[in-house]
C-alpha positions in Angstrom: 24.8 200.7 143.1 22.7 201.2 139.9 20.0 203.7 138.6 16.8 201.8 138.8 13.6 202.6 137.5 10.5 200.5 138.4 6.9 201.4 137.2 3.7 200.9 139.3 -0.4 201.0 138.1 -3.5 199.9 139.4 -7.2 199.9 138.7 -8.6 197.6 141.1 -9.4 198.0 144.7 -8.3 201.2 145.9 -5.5 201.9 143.5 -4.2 204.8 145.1 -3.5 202.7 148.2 -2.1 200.2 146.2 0.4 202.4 144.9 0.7 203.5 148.3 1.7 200.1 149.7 3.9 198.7 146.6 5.8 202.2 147.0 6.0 201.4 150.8 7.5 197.8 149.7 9.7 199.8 147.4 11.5 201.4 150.3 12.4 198.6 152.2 13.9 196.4 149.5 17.5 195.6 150.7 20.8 196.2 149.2 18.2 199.4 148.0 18.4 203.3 148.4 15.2 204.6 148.0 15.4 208.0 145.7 12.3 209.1 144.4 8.3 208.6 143.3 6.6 210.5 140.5 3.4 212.2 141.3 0.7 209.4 140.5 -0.9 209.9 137.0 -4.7 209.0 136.3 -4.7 207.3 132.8 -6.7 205.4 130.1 -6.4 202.1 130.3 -4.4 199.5 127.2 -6.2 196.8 126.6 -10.0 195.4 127.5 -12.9 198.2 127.0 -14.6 198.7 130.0 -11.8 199.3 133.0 -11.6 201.8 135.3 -8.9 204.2 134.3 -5.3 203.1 136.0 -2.9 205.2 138.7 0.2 205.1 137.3 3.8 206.5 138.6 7.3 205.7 138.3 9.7 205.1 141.6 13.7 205.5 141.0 15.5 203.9 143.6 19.9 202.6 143.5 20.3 199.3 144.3 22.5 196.1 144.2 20.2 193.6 143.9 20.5 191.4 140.7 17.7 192.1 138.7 16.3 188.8 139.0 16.3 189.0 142.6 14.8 192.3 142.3 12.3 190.9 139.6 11.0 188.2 141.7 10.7 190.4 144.8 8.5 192.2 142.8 6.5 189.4 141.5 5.8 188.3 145.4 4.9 191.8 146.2 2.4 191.7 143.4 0.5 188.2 144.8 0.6 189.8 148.2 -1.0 192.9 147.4 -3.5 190.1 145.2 -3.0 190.5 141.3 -4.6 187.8 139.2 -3.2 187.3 136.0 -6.1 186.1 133.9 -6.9 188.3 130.8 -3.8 190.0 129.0 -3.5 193.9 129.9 -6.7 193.6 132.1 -7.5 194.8 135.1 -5.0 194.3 137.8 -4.8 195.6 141.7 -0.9 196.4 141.1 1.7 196.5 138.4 5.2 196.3 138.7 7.5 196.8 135.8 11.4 196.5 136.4 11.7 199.4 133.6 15.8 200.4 133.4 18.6 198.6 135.0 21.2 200.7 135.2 22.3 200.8 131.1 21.8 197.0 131.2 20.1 195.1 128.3 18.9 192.2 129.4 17.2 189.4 127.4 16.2 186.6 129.9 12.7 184.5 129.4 11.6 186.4 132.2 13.2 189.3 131.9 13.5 192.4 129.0 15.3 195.6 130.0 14.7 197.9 129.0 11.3 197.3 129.1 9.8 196.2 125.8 6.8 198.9 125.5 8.2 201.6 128.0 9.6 204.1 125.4 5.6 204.6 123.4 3.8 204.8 126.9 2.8 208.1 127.5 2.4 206.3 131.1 5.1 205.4 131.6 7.2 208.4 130.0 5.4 211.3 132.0 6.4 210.0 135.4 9.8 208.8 134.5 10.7 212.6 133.3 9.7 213.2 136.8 12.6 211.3 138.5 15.1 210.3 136.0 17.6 212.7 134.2 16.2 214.5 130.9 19.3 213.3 129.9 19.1 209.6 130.8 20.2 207.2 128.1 17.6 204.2 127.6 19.8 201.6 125.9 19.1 201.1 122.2 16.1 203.7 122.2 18.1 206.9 122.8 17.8 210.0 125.3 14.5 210.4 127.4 14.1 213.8 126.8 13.7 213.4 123.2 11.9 210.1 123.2 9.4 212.2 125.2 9.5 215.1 122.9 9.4 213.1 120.1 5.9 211.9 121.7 4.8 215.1 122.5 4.0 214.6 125.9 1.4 217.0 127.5 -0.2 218.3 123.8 -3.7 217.0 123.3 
């Protein structure tokens, strides 16, 4: 089993219940232990002006799928649960980011882990520290603690 790290936000329709039910997916992935969720965070959105500020948390779970299993799994969840992909970083009803894979780097066309933009996301970074160890090692980026700190997470 490896350490994995998925990220979830929402805008659209009810996004706390979207989280809700992704997380709820989350749990019953096979070949999966569920560990842990991050409180939700409410945060600016990247990309068009005009969205509703996102949900956004961060679910660690051990698990044995391959990570493209576990990628398209996610992908289905995301059609169910009825995100349209039109406009780049637009509104969505839910997210799913395959984050960390264990200490994996993987380059695959549909596939980057670690995820490309996870380590200067203050939304992503906030609810990782939450479940992950301050300590944890994001391959080619460095220690999570100081990534965060570097950041300086929680200072206005």
């Amino acid at each position: 089993m490896e350490a994995v790290y998925i990220a979830l936000g929402s805008n659209l329709h009810q996004p706390k219940i979207q989280l809700d039910t992704a997380v709820k997916f989350i749990q019953r992935l096979p070949r999966s232990k569920f560990i842990a969720v991050s409180p939700y965070y409410c945060t600016d959105p990247v990309g068009p002006v005009g969205q509703k500020a996102y949900l956004n948390a961060v679910v660690r779970i051990e698990s044995r799928l391959p990570p493209l299993e576990l990628l398209y799994r996610m992908q289905r969840q995301e059609n169910r649960q009825l995100r349209k992909r039109g406009v780049h970083w637009g509104p969505r009803t839910i997210d799913l980011d395959l984050l960390l894979y264990g200490q994996r780097i993987i380059r695959h066309r549909d596939l980057e882990v670690p995820h490309y933009a996870m380590t200067f996301r203050d939304f992503v970074l906030m609810p990782l520290l939450d479940v992950a160890p301050k300590s944890l090692i994001i391959p080619g980026y460095g220690r999570l603690d100081k990534l965060a700190s570097d950041r300086s997470l929680g200072q206005d």
